[in-house]
N, C-alpha and C positions, 0 to 999 in steps of 0.2 A: 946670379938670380937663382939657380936649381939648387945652387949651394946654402941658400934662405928658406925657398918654397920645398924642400924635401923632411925636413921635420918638420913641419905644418900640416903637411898632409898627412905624414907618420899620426901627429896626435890626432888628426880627425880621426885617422882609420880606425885608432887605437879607441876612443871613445866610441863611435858606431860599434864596433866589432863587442864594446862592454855595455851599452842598450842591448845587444842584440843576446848576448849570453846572457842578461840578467830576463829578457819576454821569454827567451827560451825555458830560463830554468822555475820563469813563474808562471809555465803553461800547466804544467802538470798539477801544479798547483790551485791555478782555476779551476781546471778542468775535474777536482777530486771536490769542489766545491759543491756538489749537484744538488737536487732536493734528496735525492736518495742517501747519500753521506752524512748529511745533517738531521735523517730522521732519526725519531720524530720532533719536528720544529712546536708543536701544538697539541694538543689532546688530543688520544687518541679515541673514537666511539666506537663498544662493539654493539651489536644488535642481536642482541635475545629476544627467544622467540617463546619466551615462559614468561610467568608471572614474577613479579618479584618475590622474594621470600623463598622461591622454588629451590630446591636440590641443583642443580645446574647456575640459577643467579647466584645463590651463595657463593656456589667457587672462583664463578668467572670475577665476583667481587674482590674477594678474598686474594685471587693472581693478580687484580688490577692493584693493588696495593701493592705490592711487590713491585711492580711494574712501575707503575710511579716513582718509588727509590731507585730502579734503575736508569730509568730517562729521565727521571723531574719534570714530568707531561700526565695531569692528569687524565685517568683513565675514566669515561663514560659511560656508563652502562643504560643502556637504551633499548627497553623492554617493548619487545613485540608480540606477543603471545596471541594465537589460535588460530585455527586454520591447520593443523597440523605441523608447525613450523613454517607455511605457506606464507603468512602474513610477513616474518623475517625475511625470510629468504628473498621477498620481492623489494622489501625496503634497502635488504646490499644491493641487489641489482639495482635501483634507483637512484642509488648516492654516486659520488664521483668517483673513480677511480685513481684517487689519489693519494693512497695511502693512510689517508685519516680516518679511516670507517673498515670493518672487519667486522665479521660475523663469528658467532659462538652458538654454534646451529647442532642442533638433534640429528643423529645419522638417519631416522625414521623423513625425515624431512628431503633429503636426498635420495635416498634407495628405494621407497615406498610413496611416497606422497603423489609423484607424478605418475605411479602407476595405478591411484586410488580414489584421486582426486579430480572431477572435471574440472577444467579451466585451468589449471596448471601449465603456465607458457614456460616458462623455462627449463633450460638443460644443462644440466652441473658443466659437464666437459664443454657445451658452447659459452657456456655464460659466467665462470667463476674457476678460479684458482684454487688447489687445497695449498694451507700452509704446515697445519697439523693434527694428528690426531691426541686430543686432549685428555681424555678418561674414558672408562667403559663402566657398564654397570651390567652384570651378568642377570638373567634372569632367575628369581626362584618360586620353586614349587612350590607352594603350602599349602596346608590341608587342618579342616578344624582340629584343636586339640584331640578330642574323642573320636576322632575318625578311625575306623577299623584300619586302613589302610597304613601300613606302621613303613614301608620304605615302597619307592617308586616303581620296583617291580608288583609289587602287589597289585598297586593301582594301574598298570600298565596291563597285566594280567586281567584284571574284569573289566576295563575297555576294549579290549581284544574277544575276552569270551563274550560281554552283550553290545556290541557297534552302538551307540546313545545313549547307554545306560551312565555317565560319568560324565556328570553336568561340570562345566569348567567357566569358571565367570573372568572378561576381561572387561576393559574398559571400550568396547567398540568394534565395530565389524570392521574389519582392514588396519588395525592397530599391529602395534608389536606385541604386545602381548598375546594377543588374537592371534597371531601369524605363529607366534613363539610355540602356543600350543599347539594349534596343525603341524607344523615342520614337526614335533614329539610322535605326535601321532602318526605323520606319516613314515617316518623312519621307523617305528615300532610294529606298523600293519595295523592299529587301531584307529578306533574313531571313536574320539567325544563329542557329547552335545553343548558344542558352544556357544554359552550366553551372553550376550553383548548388551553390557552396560552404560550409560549414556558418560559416566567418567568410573576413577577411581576409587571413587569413596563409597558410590551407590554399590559396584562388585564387593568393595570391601561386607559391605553391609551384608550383602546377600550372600555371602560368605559364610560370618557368622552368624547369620539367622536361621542358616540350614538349609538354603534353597540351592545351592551349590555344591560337591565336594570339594574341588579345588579352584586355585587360582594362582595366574601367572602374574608376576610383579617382580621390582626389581627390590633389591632389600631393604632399603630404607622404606621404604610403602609400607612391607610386612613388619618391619621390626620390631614398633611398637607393641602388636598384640602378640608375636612371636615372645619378646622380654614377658609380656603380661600373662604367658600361659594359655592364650588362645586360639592362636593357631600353632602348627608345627611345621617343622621346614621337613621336604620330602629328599631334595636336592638343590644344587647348583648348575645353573645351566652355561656353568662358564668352559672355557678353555683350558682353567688351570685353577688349580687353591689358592683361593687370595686372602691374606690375611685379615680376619675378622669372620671369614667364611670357613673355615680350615673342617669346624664340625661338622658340616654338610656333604655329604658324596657329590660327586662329576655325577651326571646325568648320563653324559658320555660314559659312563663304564657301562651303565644296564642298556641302554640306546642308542648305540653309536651315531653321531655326527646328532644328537641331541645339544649343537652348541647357540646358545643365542645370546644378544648383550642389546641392551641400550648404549650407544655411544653419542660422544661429544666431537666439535673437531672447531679450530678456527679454519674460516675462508675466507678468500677477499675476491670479488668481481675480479674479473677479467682485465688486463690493461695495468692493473696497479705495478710499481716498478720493483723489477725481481730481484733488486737488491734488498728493497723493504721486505720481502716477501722473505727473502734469507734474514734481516736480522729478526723478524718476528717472530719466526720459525727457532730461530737460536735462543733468545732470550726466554720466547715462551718454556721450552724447551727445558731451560737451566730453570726457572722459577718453579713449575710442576715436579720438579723434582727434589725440592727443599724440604729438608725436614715435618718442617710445620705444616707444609700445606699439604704433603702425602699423609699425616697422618687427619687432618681436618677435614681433606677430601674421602681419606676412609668412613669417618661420621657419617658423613653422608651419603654414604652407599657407594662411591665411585672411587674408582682403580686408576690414577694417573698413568699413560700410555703416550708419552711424545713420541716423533719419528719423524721420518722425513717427507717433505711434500709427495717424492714417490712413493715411498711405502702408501699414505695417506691412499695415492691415487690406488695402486693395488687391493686395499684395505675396503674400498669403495667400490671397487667394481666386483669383486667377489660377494659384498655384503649384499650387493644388487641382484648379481644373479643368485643369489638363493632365496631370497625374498620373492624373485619374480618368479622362481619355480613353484614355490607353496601360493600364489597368487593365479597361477597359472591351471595349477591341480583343482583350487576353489574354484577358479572361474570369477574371480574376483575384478570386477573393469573399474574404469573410472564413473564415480557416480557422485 
């Protein structure tokens, strides 16, 4: 009998023991299966907080194109504008945290809004994730063509000898432009009289009408009447010479710590999964850096800058305490 029942049992074992090696070696397998491996299964939506047509829609357009060939998931582009970037930022916060929604948000919207803004409930670090910083656009000087003031020390110099006499037009009280000029002035020991305009176009205007000497903008704003002969660039208020800018002095050499930028960045709410969070980060990353689109985002005024969620986070909390210092000197609250 044991000389019959002992290869019988052999082959049970032998089968059980080859189920058991085959669930084993198809756990890993499930198990790499997740929503996170598979993203993006869907299209993906970011939420701009600009107009269509804007400097900022264009590019995040122009990435999602890219994108799209890399996942074969179309990309959304889903405009929120005004409020400061306020209106965006509460629509990420409202969507699910599931990896199909991401923001393409103004750094002014983070660093500054909740410090200018009443009613502003949220908080970057309670409430949202960075994945990257996407472009910068440095601030510039300009001043009318005919303006006496032929380089930035000049005009530095008669804000300094008459405190108000050197009217400076932004678009807004507690704006970046607004702030961009203070933080000037107050690193230099001067004071301008600064005029706040209800947007862009009206400062423009009052620019070249003469009600103004200068004004702070980023360069795609100026460019136009800069090309036409109408205004002149005084300086650059960046960090470093960027190509297309090369003619323009640092600010920082007659100013020190004269640096200010409009910046881009993708975020996503809080909760999203940190592996989506790493490929977005990666791809975005590799696509801002493609030929075509560093030179299309140069058109448009802005400086492609990927990096890492950390850097992001550093990037941000630096831009915040400077901001809250010249906010701090105005006396500027939320209103």
């Amino acid at each position: 009998m044991t000389h019959f029942l002992t290869p019988m049992l052999s082959r049970r074992a032998a089968v059980n023991l080859t189920v058991a090696l085959v669930a084993a070696t198809a756990l890993p397998t499930a198990q790499a299966q997740t929503p996170a491996a598979k993203w993006p299964a869907q299209p993906v939506r970011f939420v701009v907080p600009f107009p269509a047509g804007s400097a900022p829609d264009v590019l995040i357009r122009l990435v999602g194109v890219k994108l799209t060939e890399k996942w074969g998931q179309a990309i959304i582009v889903d405009n929120k504008p005004g409020g400061s970037g306020v209106i965006g930022m509460n629509a990420i916060l409202n969507s699910a945290a599931d990896g199909n929604t991401f923001g393409f948000v103004q750094g002014s919207a983070i660093s500054v809004a909740p410090s200018t803004i009443k009613g502003v409930t949220y908080d970057f670090a309670r409430d949202f994730v960075p994945v990257t910083l996407v472009a910068v656009a440095p601030f510039i000087l300009a001043v009318p063509a005919d303006s006496p003031y032929k380089t930035l020390a000049d005009i530095m110099a008669a804000a300094k000898a008459k405190p108000l006499g050197i009217e400076v037009a932004d678009n807004g009280r507690g704006t970046l432009p607004h702030l961009a000029s203070a933080l000037l002035g107050l690193q230099y020991g001067a004071q301008f009289l600064e005029v706040h305009y209800p947007g862009g176009a009206q400062a423009m205007q009052a620019m070249l009408g003469g009600q103004t000497k200068m004004m702070i903008e980023t360069y795609n704003v100026v460019a136009g009447n800069v090309q036409g002969g109408k205004l002149r660039v005084l300086a650059s208020m960046g960090d470093r010479v960027e190509p297309g800018l090369d003619s323009f002095p640092l600010a920082n050499k007659t100013v020190p710590g004269a640096v200010a930028y409009g910046w881009f960045a993708v975020v996503a709410k809080k909760g999203v999964d940190a592996a989506m969070i790493a490929k977005m980060n990666k791809d975005m990353g590799d696509v801002l850096l493609m030929p075509e689109i560093v030179a299309k985002s140069r058109e448009l005024g802005t400086y492609p800058r990927p990096g890492t969620p950390e850097q992001l986070t550093q990037y941000i909390n630096e831009d915040r305490k400077t901001w809250q210092n010249v906010l701090d000197k105005l006396n500027i609250k939320p209103e």
